[in-house]
C-alpha positions in Angstrom: 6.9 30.3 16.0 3.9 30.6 12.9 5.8 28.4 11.0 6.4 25.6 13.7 2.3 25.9 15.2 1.2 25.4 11.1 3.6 22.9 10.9 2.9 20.7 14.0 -1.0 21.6 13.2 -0.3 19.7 9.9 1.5 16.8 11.4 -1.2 16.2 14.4 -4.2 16.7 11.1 -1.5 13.8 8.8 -1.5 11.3 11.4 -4.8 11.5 12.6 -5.5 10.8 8.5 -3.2 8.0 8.3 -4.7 6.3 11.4 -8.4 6.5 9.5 -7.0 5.3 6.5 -5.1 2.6 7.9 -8.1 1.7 9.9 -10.3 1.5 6.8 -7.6 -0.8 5.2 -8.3 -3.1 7.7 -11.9 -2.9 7.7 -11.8 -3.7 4.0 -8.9 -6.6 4.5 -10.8 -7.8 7.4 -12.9 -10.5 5.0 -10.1 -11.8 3.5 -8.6 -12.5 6.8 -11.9 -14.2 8.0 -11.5 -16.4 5.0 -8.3 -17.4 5.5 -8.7 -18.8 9.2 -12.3 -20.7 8.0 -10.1 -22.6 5.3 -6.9 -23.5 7.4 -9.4 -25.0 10.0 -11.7 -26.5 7.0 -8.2 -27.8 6.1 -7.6 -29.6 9.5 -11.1 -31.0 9.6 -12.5 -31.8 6.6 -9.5 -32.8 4.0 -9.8 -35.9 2.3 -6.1 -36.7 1.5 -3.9 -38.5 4.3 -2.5 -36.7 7.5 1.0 -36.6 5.7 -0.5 -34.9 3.1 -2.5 -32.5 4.9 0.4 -31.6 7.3 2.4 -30.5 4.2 -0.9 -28.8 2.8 -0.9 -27.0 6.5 2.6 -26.1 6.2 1.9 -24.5 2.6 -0.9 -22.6 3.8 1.0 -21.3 6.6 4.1 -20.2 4.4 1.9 -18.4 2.1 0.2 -16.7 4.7 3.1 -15.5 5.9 4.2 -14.0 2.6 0.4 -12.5 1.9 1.1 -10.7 5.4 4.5 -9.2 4.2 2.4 -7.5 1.4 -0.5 -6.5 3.7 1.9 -4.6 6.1 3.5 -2.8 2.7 0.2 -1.9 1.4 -0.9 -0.8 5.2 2.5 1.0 5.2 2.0 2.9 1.9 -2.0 3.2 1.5 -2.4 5.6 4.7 0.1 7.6 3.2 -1.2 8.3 -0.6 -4.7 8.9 1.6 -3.4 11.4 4.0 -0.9 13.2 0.8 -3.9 13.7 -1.4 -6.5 14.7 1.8 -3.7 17.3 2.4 -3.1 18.2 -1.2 -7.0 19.3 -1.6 -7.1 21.0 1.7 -3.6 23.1 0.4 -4.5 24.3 -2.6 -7.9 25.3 -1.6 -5.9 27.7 1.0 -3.5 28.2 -1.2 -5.6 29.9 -3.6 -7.8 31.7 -1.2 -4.0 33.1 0.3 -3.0 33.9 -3.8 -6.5 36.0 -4.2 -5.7 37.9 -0.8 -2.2 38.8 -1.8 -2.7 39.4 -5.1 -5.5 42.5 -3.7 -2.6 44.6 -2.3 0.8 42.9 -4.1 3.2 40.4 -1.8 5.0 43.7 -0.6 3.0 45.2 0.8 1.0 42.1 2.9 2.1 41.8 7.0 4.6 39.6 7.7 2.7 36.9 9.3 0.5 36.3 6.1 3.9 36.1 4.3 5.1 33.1 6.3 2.3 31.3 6.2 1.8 32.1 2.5 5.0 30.2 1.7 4.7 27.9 4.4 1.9 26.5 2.8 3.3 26.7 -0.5 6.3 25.1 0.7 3.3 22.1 2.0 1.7 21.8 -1.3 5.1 21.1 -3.1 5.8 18.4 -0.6 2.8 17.0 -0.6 2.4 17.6 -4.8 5.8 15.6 -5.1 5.7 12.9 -2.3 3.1 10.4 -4.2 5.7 10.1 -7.3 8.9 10.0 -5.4 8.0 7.0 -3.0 5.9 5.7 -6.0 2.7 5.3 -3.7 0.3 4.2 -6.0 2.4 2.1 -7.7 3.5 0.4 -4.7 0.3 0.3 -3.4 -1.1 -1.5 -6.3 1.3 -4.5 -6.8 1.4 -5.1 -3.1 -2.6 -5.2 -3.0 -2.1 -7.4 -6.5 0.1 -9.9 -4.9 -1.9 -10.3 -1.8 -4.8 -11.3 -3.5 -2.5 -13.9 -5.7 -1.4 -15.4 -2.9 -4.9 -15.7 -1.2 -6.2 -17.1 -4.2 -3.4 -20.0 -4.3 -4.3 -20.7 -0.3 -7.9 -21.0 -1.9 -6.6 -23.3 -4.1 -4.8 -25.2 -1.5 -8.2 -25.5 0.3 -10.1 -26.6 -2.6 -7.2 -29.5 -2.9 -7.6 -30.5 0.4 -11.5 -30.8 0.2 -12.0 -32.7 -3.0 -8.6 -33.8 -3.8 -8.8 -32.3 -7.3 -7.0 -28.9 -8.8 -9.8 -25.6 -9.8 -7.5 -25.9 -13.3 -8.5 -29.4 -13.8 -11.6 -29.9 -11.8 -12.9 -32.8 -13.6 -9.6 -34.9 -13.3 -7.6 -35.6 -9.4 -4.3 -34.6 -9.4 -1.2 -36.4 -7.6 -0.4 -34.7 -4.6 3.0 -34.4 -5.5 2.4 -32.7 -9.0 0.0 -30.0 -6.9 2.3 -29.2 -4.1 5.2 -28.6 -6.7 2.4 -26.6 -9.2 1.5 -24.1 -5.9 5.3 -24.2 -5.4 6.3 -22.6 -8.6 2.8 -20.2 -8.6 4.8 -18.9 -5.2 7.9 -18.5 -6.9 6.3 -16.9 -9.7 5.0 -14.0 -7.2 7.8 -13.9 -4.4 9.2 -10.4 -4.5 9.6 -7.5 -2.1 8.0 -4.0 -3.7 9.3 -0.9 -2.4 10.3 1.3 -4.9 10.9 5.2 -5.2 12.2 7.4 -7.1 14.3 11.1 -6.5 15.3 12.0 -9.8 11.1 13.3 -10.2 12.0 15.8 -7.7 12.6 19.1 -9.7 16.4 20.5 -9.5 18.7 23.4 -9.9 21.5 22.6 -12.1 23.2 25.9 -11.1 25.0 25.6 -14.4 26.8 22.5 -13.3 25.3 20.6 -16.8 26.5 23.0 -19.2 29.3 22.4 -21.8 33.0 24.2 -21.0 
């Protein structure tokens, strides 16, 4: 019964971290969202190439949007995480170590019981929570997720720009065709397009149990 109270303690004190993180995420997206709507309806109102033209611009926008929301929702997925793991972490081995200076006072022997179990309960905490960050590669995925939301904002940018002065932030002092800028945002997309979730088990220590060795 120690075991499961520590344990759903720990899962009521990880979610309510995760739900702060991920509310901070948004708090700190929330500009970048703001942005967004300003130069869709900038877009609609004040573009200076034809109504073709700015329907296919619209239609661009839209489909980048939609991709820089596929990375939000990763990095909203993973960021709360690596918060709550490390929050954890530090809260762990500070008890941890206060538990190891008890039990290292009268020898593991002879402690009670109940500081036995929660003793290795919390080791048993700190691994998980020492190991979890590198196995689901949080920081990693984390980062190019965030990186690739903020490419594809800065091509809607772009797009904007276009739309509003009908000439490209590479070449300002020159117009370009519309043609040659769709296909150039085109191939920028291309150039970022990719789904990042990666992870990986093998850092997760392991027992051979003598399986490895030569015969």
């Amino acid at each position: 019964m120690l075991v499961i109270a520590i344990l759903l303690m720990w899962q009521i004190g990880g979610y309510a971290l995760r739900c702060q993180a991920k509310s901070d995420s948004l708090e700190i997206l929330a500009p970048i969202s703001r942005n967004a709507k300003i130069e869709i309806e900038g877009i609609k109102k004040l573009s200076l190439v034809s109504n073709s033209d700015k329907d296919r611009l619209i239609s661009l926008f839209n489909t980048l949007e939609n991709r820089k929301q596929q990375h939000k929702n990763a990095f909203l997925i993973f960021y709360p995480y690596h918060f709550t793991a490390a929050s954890l972490l530090l809260i762990l081995s500070s008890i941890s170590v206060v538990l190891i200076f008890l039990i290292a006072q009268t020898g593991l022997n002879n402690v009670s019981g109940s500081m036995k179990t929660i003793f290795f309960t919390m080791a048993a905490l700190t691994s998980f929570y020492a190991f979890s960050p590198s196995v689901f590669k949080l920081e990693s995925n984390i980062s190019v997720n965030l990186s690739e939301y903020i490419l594809y904002d800065n091509l809607e940018q772009e797009i904007y720009n276009y739309a509003v002065t009908k000439t490209c932030s590479e070449t300002p002092d020159d117009s370009l065709s519309f043609g040659k800028f769709h296909s150039k945002i085109v191939k920028d997309m291309a150039k970022i397009n990719s789904i990042d979730v990666t992870f990986d088990y093998k850092i997760i220590p392991m027992p051979d149990y003598g399986l490895d060795k030569q015969h």
